[in-house]
N, C-alpha and C positions, 0 to 999 in steps of 0.2 A: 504494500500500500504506500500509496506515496502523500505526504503530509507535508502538506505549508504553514510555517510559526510564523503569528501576527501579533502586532503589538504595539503597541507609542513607548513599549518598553518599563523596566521595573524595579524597584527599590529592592536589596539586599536581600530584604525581610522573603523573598517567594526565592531567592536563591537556592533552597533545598528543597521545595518543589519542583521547581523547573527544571535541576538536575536529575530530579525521581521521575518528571516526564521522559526526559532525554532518555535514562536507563530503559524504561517499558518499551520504550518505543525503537530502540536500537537492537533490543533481544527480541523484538518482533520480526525482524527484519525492515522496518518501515527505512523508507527512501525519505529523507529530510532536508528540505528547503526553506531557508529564514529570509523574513521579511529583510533588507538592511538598517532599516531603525532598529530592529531589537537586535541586530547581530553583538553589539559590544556586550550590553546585559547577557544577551544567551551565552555568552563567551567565559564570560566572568562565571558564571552558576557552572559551565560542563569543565571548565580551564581551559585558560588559552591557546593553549597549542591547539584545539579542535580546531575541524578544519569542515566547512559550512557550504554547501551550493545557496547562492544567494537571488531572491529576485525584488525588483524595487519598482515593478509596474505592472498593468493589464496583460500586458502581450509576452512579459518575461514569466510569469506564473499560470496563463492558460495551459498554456500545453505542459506541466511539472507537477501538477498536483491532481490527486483526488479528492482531498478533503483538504481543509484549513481550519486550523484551531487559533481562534482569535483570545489572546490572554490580557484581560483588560476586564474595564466595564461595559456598557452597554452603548457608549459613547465610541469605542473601540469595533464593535460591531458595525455600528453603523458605517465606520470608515473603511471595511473591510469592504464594503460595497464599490467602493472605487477599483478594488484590482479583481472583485471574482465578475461583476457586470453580469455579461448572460453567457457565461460561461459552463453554468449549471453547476460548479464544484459545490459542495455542503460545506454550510460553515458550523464550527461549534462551538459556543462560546462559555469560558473557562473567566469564572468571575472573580476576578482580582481588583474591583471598584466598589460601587456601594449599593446602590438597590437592587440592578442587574434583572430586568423583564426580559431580557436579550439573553444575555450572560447569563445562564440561572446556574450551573453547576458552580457548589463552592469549592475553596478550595480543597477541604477536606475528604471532598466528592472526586475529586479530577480521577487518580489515577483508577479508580472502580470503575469510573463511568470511558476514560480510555477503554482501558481490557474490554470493556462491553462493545466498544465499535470496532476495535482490532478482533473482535470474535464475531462481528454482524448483528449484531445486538441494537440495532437501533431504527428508525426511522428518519426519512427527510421530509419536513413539513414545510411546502409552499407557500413562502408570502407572498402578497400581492405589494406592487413597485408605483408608484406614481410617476409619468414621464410628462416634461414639461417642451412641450413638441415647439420645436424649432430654435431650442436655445443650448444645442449641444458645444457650438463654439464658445458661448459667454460661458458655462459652468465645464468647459475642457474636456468635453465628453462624457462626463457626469451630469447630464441633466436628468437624473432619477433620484428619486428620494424611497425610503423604508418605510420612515415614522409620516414625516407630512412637506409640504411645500405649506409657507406663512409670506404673508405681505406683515410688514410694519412699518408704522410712523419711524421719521427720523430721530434722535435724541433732541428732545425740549420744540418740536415741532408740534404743529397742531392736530386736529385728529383729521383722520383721512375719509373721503368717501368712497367707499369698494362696491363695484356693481359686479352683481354673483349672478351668468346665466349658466342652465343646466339643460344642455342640450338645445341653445338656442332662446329658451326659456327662461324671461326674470326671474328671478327666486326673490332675491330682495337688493335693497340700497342701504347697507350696514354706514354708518357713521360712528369711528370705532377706533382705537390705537391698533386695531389689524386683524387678521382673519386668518384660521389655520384649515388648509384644505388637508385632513388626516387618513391615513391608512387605517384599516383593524387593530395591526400592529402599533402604531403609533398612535391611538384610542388612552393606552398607558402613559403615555407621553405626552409633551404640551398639552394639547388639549383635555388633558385628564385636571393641570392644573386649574386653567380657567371655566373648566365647569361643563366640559364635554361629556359624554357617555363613555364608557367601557365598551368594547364591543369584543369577543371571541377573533380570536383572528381567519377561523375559517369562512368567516362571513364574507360575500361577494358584496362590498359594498363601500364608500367613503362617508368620512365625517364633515362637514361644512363648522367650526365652531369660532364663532367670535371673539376677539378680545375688547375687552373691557367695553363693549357697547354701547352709544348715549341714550340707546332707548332699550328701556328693564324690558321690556316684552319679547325682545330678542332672546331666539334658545338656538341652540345646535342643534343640526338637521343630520339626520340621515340617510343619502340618495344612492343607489344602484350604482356600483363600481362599470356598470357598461356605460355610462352617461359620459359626455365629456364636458369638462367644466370650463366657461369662460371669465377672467376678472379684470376688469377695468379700475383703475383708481387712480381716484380723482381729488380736489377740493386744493386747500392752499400752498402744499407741497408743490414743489419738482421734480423731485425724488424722492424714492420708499426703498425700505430693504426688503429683499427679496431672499428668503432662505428655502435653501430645501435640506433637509438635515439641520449639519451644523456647517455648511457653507454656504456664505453670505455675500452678496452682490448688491450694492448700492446701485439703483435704475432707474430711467427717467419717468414720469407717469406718463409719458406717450404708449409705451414699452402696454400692449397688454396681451394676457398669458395665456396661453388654453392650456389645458392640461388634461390626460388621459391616462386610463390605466396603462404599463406597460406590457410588453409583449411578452415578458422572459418575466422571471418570478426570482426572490431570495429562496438560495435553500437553506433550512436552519437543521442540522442534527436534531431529533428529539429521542430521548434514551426515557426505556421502558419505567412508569413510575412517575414520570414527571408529567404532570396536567397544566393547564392555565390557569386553571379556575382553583386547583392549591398554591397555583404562583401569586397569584392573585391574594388569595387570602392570606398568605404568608407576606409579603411585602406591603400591604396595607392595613396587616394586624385586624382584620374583621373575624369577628366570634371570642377576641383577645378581651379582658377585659382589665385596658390600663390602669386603670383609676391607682393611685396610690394608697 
């Protein structure tokens, strides 16, 4: 099997993890390729004289790998979306951050839930991708996002006017510090904070959810992932940021966006045992009862 190490890289502290990865996976026979951001950390944890095939882009890691293990948080996943694209490889994310809806295996889980995909133990669960059609040059060939694509107001600018049509169709004229068009997947994410739904990720479907909107009547919608979405936005700006993930593009309000599901899908490892809806209740502590 052949495995690509992913990472923004690591503190001391997972040193004797990532060397206990290195060992399972060596006596496996696995074929090993490191991202080059983590190469010095990976170096430091196996010792330095190891010696690494390395890849640092989309087209040096398609054709190397079968699976990739993303060791980070869930911040870490999402960037992992830049070098697998529609490659199909699975990704599996080894949580060395802090909430981790992406990332869920801890670390004290890694090397069990290893052994379990080096013996076929596992499944690939498809997410759905958002693609922000015709702006592959502005975001370098990453115009897909996981969690969501957001417009927001500038810092200390006014509030923005965003026109949302769905399939052609007004939906509404949010007046608003900004809008997150979200995945299933990314249902947990931003828009979880400002007051969106949860949604199952196997759902065929997108989130529309507002931020901070001048009129309380405003809720977050939920529309069929076949629709494609148009946004215009407008009012005293010139520009708005434009995210999808966590890469961010400052753009003119001429600039307006359609956006569609993509064609090609994330794939996430899921190992047997592990559900949403206990991921779920484990990182939002429901049925817990804080109180002191």
């Amino acid at each position: 099997m052949r495995i690509a190490l992913y990472g923004r890289g690591f503190n001391p502290d997972y040193d004797g993890l990532m060397k206990e990865i290195l060992h399972v996976l060596h006596n496996a026979g696995a074929e090993l390729v490191v991202f080059n951001g983590l190469l010095n950390d990976i170096k430091r944890s196996a010792g330095s004289n190891a010696d690494f095939k390395v890849f640092n882009s989309y087209e040096q890691l398609k054709s190397k790998a079968d699976m990739l293990f993303s060791f980070g948080g869930d911040g870490t996943m999402l960037d992992s979306l830049e070098y697998v694209r529609d490659t199909a490889i699975p990704v599996f994310g080894i949580n060395a951050g802090r909430l981790g809806f992406l990332a869920s295996v801890s670390p004290n889980e890694t090397i069990d839930a290893i052994k379990k995909i080096l013996n076929g133990d596992y499944e690939v669960e498809k997410r759905s991708l958002l693609e922000l059609v015709g702006e592959a040059e502005r975001f370098k060939g990453i115009n897909y996002a996981l969690n969501e694509l957001s417009v927001m107001r500038k810092d200390g600018s006014s509030l923005i006017v965003i026109q949302v049509f769905v399939d052609d169709k007004l939906l509404n004229t949010y007046w608003a510090d900004g809008l997150i068009l979200a995945t299933p997947t990314g249902s947990t994410a931003y828009s979880l904070s400002v007051g969106g739904p949860i949604v199952a990720p196997n759902n065929d479907s997108f989130l529309i959810t507002p931020i901070s909107a001048h009129n309380l009547s405003v809720r977050p919608v939920v529309i069929s992932d076949k629709s494609v979405v148009k946004i215009k936005v407008d009012g005293r700006c010139d520009a708005y940021d434009l995210n999808l993930d966590s890469r961010t593009k400052l753009v003119d309000k001429s600039l307006e966006l359609e956006v569609k599901k993509a064609d090609f899908s994330f794939n996430m490892v899921k190992l047997p045992g592990k559900d949403f809806f206990e991921a779920i209740r484990n990182k939002l502590l429901w049925g817990s009862d804080v109180r002191n």
